[in-house]
N, C-alpha and C positions, 0 to 999 in steps of 0.2 A: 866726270860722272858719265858721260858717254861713253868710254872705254868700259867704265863698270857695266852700265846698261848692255852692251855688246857682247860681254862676256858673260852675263848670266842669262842672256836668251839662248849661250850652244845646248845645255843641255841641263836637267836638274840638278845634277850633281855638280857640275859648275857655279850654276846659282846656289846650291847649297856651300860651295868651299868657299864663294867670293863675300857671301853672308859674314860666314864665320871668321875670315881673314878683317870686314871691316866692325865688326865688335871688337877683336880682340885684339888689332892692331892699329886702330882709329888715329892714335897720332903719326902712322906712318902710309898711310892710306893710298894718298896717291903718288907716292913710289912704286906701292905694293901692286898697286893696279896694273900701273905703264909696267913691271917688270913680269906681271902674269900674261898683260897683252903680245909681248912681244915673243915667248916661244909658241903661244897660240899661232901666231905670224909665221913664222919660222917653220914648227912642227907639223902644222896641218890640225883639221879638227877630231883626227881621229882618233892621232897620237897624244893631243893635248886632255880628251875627255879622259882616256884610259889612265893617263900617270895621274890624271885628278881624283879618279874614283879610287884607285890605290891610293893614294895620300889622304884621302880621306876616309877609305875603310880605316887604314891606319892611324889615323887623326894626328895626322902631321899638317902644319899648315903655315901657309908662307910660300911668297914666290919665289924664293931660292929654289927651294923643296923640287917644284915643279923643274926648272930648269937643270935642276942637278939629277934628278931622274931620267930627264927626256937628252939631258949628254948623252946618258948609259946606252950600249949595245942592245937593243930591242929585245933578245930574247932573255934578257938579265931587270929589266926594267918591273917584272911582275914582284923581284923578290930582293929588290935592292933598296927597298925601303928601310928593312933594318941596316943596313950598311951606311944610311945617312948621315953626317954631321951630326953629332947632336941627338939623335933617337936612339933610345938601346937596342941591342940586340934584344 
């Protein structure tokens, strides 16, 4: 729960995805969490709020999502949402 606490003070939209990940995926929870914290780690907070606010203008949600975005070439990450696993075009 501290992981999740951490990750909903970067920014609103953060707490708004980390929200929405633990209603809707509440028996996978704290996977989902450690697997959000760590490209936060990784990415920095700048790159991690940005792929969040796209995934979730999008309403895509899940910590793959985020990981599988912030993989992408930076200047490819605003419009590779549609090219996700799983999301239509």
């Amino acid at each position: 729960m501290l992981y999740r606490d951490e990750l909903a003070a970067i920014a609103l939209s953060v707490k708004s995805y980390v929200t929405t990940i633990c209603r809707r995926m509440r028996d996978q929870l704290g996977p989902q969490i450690l697997e959000l914290h760590r490209p936060w780690q990784t990415h920095g907070t700048e790159a991690f709020v940005h792929a969040v606010q796209v995934l979730l203008a999008a309403q895509v949600f899940g910590a793959e999502s985020v990981g599988t975005l912030l993989s992408r070439p930076v200047a490819e990450r605003d419009h590779a949402v549609t090219r996700l696993r799983g999301v239509p075009a």
